[in-house]
TIDOTI-123599 format. One line per 5 residues: for each residue x, y, z of N, C-alpha, C. Coordinates in nm, 4 decimals, m for minus. Atoms other than C-alpha are relative to their C-alpha. Layout:
% residues N
X Y Z X Y Z X Y Z  ...
***
This chain:
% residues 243
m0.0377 m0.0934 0.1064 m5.3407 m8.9989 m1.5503 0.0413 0.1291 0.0655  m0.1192 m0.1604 m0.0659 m5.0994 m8.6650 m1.4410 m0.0805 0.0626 m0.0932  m0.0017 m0.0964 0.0303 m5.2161 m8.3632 m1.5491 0.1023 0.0898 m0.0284  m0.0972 m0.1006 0.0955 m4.9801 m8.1538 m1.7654 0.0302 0.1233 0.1032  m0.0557 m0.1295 m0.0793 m4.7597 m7.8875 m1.5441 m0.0111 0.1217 m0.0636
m0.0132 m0.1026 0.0066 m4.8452 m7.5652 m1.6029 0.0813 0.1210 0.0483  m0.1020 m0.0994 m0.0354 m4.6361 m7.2377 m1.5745 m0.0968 0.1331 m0.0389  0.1162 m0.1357 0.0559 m4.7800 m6.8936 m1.5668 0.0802 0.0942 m0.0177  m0.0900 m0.0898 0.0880 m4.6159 m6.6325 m1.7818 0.0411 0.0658 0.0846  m0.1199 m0.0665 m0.0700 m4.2988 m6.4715 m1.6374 m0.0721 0.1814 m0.0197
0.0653 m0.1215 m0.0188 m4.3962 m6.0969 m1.5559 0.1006 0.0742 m0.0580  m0.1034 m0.1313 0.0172 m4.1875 m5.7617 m1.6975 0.0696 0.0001 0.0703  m0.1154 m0.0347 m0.0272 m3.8482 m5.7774 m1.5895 0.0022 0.1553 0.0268  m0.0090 m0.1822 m0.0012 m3.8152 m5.3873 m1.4034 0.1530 m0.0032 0.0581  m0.1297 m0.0325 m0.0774 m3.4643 m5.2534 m1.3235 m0.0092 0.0568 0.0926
m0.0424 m0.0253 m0.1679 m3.3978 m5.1767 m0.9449 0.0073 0.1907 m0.0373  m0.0289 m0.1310 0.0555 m3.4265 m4.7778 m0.9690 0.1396 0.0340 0.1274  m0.1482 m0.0543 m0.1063 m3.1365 m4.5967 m0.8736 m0.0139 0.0515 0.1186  m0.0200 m0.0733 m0.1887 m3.0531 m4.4807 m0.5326 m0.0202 0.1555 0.0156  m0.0013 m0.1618 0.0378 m3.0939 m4.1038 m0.5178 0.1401 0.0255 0.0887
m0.1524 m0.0455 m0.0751 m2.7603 m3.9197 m0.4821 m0.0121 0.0651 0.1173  m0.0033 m0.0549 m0.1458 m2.6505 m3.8137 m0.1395 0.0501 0.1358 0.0274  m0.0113 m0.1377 m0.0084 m2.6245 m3.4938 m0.0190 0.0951 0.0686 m0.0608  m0.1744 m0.1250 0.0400 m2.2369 m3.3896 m0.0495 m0.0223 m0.0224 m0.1350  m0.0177 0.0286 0.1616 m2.3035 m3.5573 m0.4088 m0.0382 0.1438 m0.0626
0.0799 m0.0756 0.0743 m2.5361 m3.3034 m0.4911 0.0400 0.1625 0.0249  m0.0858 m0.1812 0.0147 m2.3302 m2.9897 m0.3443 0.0630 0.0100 m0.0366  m0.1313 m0.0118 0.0651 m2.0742 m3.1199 m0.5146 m0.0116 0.0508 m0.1326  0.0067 m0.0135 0.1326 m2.2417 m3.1014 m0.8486 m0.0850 0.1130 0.0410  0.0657 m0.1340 m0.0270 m2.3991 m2.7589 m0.7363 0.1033 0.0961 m0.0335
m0.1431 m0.0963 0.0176 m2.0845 m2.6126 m0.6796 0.0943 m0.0304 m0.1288  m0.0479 0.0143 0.0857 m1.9417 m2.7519 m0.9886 m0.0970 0.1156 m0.1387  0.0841 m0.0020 0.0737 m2.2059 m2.6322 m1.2105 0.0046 0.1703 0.0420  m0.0473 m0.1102 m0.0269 m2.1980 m2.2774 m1.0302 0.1195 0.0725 m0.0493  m0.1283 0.0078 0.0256 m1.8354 m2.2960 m1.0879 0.0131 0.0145 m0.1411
0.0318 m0.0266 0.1408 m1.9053 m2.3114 m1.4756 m0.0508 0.1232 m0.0435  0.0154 m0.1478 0.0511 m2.1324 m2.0657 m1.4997 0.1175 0.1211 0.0223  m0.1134 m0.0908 m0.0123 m1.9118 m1.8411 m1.3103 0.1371 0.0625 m0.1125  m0.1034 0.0090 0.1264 m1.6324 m1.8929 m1.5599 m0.0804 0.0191 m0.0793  0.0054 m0.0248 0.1326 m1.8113 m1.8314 m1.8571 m0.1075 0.1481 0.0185
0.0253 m0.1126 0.0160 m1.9954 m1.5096 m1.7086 0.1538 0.1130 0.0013  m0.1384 m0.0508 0.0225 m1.5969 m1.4081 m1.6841 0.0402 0.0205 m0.1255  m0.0561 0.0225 0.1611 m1.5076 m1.5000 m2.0213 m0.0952 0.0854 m0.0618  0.0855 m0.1123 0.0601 m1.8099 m1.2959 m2.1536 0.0323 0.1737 0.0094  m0.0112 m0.1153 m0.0633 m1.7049 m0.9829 m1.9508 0.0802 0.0775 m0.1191
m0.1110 m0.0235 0.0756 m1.5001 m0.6965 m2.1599 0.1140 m0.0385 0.0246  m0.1415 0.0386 0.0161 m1.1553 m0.7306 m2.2238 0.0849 0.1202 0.1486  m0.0827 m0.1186 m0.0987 m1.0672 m0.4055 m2.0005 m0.0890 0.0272 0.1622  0.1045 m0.0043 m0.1284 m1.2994 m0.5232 m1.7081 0.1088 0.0008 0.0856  m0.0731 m0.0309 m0.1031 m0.9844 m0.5838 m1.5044 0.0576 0.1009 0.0403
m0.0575 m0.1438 m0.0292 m0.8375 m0.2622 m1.5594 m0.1368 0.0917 0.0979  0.1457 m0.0420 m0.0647 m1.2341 m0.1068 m1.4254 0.0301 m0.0121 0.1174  0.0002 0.0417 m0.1780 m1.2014 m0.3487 m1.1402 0.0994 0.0285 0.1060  m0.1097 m0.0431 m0.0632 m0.8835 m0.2496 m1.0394 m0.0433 0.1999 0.0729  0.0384 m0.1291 0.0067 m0.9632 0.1201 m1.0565 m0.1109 0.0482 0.1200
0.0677 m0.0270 m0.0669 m1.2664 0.1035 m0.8651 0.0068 m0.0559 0.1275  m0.0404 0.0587 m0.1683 m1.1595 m0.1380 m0.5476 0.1278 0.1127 0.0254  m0.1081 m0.1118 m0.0787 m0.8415 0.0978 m0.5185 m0.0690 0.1107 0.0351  0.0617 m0.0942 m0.0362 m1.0395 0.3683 m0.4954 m0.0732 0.0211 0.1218  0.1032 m0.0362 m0.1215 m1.3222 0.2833 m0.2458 0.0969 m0.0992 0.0794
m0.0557 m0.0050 m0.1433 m1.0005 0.1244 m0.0187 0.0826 0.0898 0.0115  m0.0604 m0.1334 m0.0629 m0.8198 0.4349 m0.0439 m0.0410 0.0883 0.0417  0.1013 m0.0941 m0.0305 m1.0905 0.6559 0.0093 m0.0357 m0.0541 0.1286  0.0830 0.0800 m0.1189 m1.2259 0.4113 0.3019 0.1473 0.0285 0.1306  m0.1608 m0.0020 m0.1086 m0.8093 0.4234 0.4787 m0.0081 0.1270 0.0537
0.0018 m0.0834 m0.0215 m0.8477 0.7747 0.4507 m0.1083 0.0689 0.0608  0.0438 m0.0585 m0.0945 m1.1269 0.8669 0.6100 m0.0388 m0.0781 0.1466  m0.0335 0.0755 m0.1535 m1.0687 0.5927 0.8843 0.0689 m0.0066 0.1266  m0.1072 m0.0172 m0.1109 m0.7067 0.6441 0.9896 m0.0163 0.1415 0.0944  m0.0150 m0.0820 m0.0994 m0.6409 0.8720 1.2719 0.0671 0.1425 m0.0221
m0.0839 m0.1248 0.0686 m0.5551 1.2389 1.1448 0.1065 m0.0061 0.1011  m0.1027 m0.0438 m0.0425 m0.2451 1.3452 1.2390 0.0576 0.1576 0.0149  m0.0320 m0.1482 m0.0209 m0.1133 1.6979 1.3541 0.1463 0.0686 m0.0235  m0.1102 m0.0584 m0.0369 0.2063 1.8663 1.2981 0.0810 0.1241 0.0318  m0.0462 m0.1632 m0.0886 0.4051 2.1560 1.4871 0.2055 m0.0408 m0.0382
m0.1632 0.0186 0.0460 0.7807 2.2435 1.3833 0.0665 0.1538 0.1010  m0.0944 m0.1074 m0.0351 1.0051 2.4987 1.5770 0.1507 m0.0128 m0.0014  m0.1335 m0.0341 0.0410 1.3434 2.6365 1.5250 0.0776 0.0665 0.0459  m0.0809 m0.0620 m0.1280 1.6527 2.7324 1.7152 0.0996 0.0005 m0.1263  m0.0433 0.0006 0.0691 1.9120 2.8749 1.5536 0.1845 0.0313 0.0470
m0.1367 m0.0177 m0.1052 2.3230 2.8715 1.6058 0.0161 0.1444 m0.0117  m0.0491 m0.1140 m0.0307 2.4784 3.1870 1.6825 0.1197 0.0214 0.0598  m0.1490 0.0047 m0.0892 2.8796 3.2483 1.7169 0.0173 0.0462 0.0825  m0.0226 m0.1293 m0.0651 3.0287 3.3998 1.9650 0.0977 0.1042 m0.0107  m0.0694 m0.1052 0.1093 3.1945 3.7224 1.9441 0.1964 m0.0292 0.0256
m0.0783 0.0418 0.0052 3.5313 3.6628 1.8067 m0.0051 m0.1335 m0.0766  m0.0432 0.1494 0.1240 3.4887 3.3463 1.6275 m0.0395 0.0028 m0.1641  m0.0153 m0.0317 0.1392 3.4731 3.2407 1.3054 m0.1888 0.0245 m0.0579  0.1611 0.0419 m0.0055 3.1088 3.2623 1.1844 m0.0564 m0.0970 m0.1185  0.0022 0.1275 0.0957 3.1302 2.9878 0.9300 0.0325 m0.1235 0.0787
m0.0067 0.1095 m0.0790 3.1871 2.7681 1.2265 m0.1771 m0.0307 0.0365  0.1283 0.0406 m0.0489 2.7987 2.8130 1.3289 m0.0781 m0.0712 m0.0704  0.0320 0.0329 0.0803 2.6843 2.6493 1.0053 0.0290 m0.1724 0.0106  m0.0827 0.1596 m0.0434 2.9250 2.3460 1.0602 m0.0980 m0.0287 0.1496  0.0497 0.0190 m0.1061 2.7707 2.3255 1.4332 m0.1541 m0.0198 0.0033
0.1195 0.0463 0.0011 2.4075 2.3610 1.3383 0.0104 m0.1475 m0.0578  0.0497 0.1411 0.0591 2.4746 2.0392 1.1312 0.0187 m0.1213 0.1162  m0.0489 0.0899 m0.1324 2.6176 1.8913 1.4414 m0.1225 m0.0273 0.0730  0.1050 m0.0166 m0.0592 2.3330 1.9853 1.6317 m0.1548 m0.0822 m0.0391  0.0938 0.0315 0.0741 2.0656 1.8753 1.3761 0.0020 m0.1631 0.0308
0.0121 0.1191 0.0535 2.1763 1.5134 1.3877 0.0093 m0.0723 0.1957  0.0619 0.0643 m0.1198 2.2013 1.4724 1.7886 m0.1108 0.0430 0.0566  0.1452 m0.0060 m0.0524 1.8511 1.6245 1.8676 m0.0555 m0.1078 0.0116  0.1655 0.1066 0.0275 1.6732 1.2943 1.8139 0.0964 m0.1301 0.1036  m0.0364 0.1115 m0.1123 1.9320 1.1248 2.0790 m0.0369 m0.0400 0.1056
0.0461 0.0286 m0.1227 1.8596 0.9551 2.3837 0.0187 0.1064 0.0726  m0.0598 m0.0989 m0.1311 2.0654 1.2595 2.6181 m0.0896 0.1142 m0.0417  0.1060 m0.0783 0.0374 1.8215 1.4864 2.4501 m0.1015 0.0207 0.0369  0.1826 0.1054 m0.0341 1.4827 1.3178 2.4484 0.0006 m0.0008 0.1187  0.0122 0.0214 m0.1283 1.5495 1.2467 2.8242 m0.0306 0.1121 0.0463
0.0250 m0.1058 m0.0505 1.5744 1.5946 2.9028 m0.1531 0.0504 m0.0200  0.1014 m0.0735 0.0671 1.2622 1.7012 2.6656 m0.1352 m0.0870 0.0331  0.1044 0.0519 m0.0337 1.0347 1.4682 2.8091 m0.0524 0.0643 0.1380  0.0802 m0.0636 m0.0426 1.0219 1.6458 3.0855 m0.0946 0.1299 m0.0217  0.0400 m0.1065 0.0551 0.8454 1.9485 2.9586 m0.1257 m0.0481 m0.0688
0.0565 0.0374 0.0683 0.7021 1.7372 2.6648 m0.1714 m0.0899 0.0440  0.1076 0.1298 m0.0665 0.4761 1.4996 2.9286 m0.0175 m0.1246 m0.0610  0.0087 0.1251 0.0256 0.5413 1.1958 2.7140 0.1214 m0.0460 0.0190  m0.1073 0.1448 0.0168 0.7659 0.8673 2.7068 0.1152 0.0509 m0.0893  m0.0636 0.0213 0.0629 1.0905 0.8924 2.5594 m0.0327 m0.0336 m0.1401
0.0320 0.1113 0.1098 0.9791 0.5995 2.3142 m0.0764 0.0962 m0.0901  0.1089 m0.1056 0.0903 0.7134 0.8758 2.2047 0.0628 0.1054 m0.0783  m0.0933 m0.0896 0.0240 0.9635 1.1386 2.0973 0.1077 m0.0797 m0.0906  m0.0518 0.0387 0.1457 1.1550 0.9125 1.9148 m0.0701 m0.0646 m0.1147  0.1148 m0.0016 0.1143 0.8372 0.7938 1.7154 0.0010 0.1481 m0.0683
0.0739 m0.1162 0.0632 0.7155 1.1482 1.6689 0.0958 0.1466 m0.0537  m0.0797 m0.1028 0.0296 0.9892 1.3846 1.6514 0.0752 m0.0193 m0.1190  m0.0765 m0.0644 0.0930 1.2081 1.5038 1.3328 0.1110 0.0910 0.0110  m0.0370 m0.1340 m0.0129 1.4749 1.7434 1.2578 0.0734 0.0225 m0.1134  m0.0608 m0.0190 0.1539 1.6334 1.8649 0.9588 0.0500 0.1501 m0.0142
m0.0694 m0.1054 m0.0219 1.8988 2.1579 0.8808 0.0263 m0.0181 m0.1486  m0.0426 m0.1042 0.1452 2.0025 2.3969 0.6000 0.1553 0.0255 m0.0281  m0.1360 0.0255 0.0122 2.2982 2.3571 0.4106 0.0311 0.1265 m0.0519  m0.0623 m0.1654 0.0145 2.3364 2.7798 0.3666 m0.0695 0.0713 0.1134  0.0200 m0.0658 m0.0880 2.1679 2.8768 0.6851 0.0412 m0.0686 0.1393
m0.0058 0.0598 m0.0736 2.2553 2.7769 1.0396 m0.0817 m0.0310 0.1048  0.1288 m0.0175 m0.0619 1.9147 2.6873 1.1621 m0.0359 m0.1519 m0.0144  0.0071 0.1156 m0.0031 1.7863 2.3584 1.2717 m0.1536 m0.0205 0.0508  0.2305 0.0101 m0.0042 1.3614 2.2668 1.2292 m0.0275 m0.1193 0.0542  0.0595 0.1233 m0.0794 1.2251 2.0360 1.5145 m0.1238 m0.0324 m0.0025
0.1616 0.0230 0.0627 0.9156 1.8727 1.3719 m0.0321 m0.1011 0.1016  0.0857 0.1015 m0.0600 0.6497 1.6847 1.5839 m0.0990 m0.0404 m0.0621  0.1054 0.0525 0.0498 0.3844 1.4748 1.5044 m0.0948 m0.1137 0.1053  0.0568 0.0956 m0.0853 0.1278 1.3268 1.6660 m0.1719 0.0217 0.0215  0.1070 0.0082 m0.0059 m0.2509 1.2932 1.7131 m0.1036 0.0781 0.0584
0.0308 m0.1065 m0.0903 m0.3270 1.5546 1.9533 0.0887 0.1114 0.0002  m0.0923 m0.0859 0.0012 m0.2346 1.8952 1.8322 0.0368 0.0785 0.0955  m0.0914 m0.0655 m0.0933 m0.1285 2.0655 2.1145 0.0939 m0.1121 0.0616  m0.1245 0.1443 m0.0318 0.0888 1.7180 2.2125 0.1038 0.0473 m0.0851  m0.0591 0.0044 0.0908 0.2352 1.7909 1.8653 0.0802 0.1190 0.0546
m0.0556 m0.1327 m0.0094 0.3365 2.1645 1.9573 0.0881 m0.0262 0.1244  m0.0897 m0.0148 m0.1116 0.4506 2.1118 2.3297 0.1223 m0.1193 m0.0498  m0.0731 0.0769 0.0313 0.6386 1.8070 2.2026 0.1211 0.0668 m0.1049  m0.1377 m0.0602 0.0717 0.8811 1.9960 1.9271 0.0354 0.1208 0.0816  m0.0508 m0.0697 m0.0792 0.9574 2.2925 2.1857 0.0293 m0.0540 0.0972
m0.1289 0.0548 m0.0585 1.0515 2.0795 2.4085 0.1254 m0.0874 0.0010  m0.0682 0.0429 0.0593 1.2951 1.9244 2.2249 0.1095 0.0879 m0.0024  m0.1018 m0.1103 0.0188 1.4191 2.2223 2.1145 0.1146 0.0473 0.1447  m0.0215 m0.0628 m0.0958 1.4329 2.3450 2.4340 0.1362 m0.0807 0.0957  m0.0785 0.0831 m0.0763 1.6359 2.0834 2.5679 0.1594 m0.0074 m0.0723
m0.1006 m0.0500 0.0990 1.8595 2.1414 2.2492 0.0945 0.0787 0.0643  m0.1219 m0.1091 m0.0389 1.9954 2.4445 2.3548 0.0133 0.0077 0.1216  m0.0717 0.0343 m0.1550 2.0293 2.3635 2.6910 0.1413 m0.0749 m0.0006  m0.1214 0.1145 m0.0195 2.2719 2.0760 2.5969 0.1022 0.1054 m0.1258  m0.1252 m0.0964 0.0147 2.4442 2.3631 2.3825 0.0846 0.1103 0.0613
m0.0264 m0.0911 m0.0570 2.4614 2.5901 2.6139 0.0977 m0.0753 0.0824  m0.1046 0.0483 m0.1288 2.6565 2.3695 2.8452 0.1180 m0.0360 m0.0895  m0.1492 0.0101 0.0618 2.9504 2.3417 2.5726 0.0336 0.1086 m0.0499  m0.0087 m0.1291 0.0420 2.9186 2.6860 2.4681 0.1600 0.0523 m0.0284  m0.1897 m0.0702 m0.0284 3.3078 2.7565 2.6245 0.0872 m0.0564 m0.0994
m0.0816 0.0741 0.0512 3.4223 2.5132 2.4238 m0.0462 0.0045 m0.1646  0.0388 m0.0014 0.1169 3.2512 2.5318 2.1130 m0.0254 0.1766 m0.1081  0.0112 m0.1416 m0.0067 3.2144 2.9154 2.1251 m0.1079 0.0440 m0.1110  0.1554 m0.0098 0.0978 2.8434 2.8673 1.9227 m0.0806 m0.0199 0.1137  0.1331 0.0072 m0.0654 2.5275 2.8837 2.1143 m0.1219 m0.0021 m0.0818
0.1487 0.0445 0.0832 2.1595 2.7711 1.9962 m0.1124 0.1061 0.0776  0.0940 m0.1411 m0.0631 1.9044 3.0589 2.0400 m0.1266 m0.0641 m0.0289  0.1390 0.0707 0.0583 1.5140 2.9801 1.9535 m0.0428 0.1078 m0.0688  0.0020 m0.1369 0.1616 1.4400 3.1687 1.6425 m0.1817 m0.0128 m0.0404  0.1258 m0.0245 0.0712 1.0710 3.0822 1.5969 m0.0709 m0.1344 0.1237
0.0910 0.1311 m0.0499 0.8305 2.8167 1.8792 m0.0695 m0.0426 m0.0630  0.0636 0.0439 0.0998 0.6167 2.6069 1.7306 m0.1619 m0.0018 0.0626  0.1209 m0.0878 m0.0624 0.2406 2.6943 1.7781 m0.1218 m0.0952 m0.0271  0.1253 0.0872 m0.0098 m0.0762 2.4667 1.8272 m0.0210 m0.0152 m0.1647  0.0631 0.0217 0.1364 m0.1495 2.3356 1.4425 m0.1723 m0.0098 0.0194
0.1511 m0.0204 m0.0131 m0.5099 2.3887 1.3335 m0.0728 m0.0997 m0.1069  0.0615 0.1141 0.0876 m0.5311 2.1501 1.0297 0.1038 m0.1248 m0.0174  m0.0726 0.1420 m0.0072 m0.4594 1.7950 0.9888 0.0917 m0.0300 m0.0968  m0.0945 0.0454 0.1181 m0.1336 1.6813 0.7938 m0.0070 m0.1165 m0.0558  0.0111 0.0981 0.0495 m0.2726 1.3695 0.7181 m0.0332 0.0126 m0.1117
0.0832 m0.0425 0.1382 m0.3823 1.3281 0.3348 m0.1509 m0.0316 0.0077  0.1718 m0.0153 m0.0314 m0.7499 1.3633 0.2908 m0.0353 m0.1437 m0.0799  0.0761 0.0830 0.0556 m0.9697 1.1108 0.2009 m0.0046 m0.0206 m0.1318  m0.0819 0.0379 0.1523 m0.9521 1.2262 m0.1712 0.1330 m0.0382 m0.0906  m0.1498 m0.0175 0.0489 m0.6037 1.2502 m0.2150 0.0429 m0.1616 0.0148
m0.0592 0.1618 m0.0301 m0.5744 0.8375 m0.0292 m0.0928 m0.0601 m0.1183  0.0651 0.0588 0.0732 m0.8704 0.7750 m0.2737 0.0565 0.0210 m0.1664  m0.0683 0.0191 0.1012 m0.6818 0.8466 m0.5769 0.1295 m0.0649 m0.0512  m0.1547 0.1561 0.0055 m0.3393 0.6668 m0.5120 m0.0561 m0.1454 0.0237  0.0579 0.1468 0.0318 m0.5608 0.3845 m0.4487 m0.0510 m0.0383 m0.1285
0.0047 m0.0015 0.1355 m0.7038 0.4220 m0.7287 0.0908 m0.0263 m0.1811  m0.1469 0.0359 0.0577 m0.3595 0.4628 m0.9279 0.0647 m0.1136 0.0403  m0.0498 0.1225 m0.0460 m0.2491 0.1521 m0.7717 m0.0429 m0.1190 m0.0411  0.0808 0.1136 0.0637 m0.5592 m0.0438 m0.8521 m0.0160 0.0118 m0.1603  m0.0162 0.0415 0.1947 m0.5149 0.0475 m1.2440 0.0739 m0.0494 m0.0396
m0.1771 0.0840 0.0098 m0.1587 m0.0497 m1.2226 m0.0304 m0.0913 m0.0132  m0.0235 0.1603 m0.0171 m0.2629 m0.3840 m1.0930 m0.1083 m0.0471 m0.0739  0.0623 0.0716 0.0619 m0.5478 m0.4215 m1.3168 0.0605 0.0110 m0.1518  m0.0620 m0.0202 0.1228 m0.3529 m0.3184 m1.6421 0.1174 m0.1076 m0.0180  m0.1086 0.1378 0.0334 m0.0325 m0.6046 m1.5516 m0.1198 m0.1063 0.0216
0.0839 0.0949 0.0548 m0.3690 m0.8066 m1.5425 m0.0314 m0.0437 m0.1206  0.0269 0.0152 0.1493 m0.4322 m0.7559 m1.8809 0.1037 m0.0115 m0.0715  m0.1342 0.0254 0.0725 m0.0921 m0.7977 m1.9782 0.0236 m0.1590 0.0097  m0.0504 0.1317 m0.0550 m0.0672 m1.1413 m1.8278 m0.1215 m0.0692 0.0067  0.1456 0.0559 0.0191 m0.4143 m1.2707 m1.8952 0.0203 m0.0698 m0.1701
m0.0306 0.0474 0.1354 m0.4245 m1.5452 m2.2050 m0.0983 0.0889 m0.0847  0.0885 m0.0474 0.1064 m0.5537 m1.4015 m2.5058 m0.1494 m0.1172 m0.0975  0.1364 0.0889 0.0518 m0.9292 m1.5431 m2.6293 0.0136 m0.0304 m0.1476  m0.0505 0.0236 0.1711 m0.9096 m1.7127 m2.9826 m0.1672 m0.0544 m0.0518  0.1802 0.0114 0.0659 m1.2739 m1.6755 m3.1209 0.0048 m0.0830 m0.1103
0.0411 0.0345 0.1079 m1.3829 m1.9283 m3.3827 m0.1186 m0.0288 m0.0362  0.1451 0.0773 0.0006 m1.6869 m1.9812 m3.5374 m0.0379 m0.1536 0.0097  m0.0048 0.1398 m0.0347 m1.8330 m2.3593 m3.4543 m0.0724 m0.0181 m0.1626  0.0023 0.0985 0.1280 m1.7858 m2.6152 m3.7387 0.0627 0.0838 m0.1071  m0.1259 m0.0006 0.1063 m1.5439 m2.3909 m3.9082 0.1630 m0.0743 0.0402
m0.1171 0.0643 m0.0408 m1.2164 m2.5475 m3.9444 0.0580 0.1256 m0.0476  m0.1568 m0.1055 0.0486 m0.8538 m2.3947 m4.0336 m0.0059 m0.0667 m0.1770  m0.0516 0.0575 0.1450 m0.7861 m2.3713 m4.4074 0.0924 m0.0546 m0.0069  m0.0973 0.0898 0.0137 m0.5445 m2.6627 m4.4960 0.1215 0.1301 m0.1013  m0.0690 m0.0987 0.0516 m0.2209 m2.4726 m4.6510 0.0848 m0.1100 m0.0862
m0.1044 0.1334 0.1073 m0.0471 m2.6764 m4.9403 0.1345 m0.0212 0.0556  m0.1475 m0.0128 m0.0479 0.2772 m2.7590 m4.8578 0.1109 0.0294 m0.1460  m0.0313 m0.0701 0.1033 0.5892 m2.6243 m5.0757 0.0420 m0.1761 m0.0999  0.0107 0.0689 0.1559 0.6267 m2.8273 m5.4313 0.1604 m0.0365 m0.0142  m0.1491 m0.0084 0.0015 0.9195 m3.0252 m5.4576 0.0723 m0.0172 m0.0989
m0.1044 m0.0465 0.1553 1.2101 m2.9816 m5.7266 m0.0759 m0.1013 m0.1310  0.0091 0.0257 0.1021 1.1174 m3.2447 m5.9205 m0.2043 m0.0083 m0.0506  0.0739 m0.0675 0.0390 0.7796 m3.1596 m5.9536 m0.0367 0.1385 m0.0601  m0.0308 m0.1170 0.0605 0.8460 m2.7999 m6.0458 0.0563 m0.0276 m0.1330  m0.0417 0.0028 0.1459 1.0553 m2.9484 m6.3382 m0.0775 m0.0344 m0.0973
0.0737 0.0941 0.0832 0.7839 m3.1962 m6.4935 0.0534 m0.0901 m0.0662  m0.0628 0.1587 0.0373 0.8545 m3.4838 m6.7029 0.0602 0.0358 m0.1259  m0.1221 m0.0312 0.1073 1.1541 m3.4313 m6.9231 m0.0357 m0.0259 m0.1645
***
């Protein structure tokens, strides 16, 4: 006689637990989730926060340029024509303009470097010159980082000026005199710190104001209101009714 096969009750079926996500998974959904908030502490912000933000980064990098960059010094002296006797003296006027526009040439500069103690190359960075269209006087501006550089640098310019007029003198019958040297500067011509901190400033409202021009506009609704449906228009033969 067999004895009857027994079976012994099947146990709770458990599902396999999940794997735990892997690292990048989880910076990924860090940085996503960051990324949200972010955006919606934006969207909360006022409406004229960009104009603010603008305003205040121009500011503390114009203010920051300006008291970083390297002041600058400037020294100006002036030589002036002078006819000679017998000519016309409405020719010296014409000649300062002459004069005014080859100072800043190479045959110049070559000369005025010696005197000046710098490079050529330096003299045509730093030097200027500019003339008067009712006087016959011509203003040799320097510039440069070290004010006495600045000063010896536009007198010898000058200086070299009327040297190279003096040697056409016979022919031109004008000569260049020195009407005023130019004298160690004592304050810096750079703009100050406030003055760079307010065009930054003006710059950064600019660019936060075409922000707000070009930024979509927010369309607030309350949740679970809809739009009121709008009838549509009634057509002819409904307007007439039934004859």
């Amino acid at each position: 006689m067999t004895e009857p096969l027994t079976q012994s009750p099947a146990g709770p079926v458990t599902a396999p637990e999940p794997a735990p996500p892997a690292p990048r998974d989880r910076a990924r959904t860090a940085l996503r989730g960051a990324g949200r908030r972010f955006l919606r502490r934006l969207r909360s912000l006022p409406a004229w926060s960009p104009l603010a933000a603008g305003v205040l980064a121009g500011g503390l990098l114009g203010t920051g340029y300006g008291a970083l960059a390297t002041p600058q010094y400037t020294a100006t002296s002036y030589v002036v024509a002078v006819p000679a006797e017998g000519s016309d003296p409405a020719s010296a006027l014409g000649f300062a303009q002459a004069y005014g526009r080859v100072a800043t040439q190479l045959a110049v500069l070559a000369d005025a470097q010696m005197w000046a103690h710098v490079p050529v190359a330096t003299l045509e960075r730093g030097v200027r010159t500019a003339t008067s269209p009712d006087a016959p006087m011509v203003s040799v501006t320097a510039t440069s980082a070290d004010p006495e550089q600045a000063a010896d640098m536009a007198n010898a310019v000058a200086r070299a000026l009327t040297r190279h007029a003096a040697d056409s003198a016979d022919d031109t019958r004008v000569e260049l005199r020195q009407f005023a040297r130019a004298t160690e500067p004592t304050e810096s011509s750079s703009p100050s710190p406030a003055l760079t901190g307010l065009v930054g400033a003006s710059a950064g409202g600019l660019l936060g104001g075409l922000a707000l021009l070009v930024r979509p506009r927010r369309t607030d609704r309350e949740p679970g209101r809809t739009a009121a449906a709008v009838p549509g228009p009634a057509s002819a033969a409904d307007g007439r009714g039934p004859l």
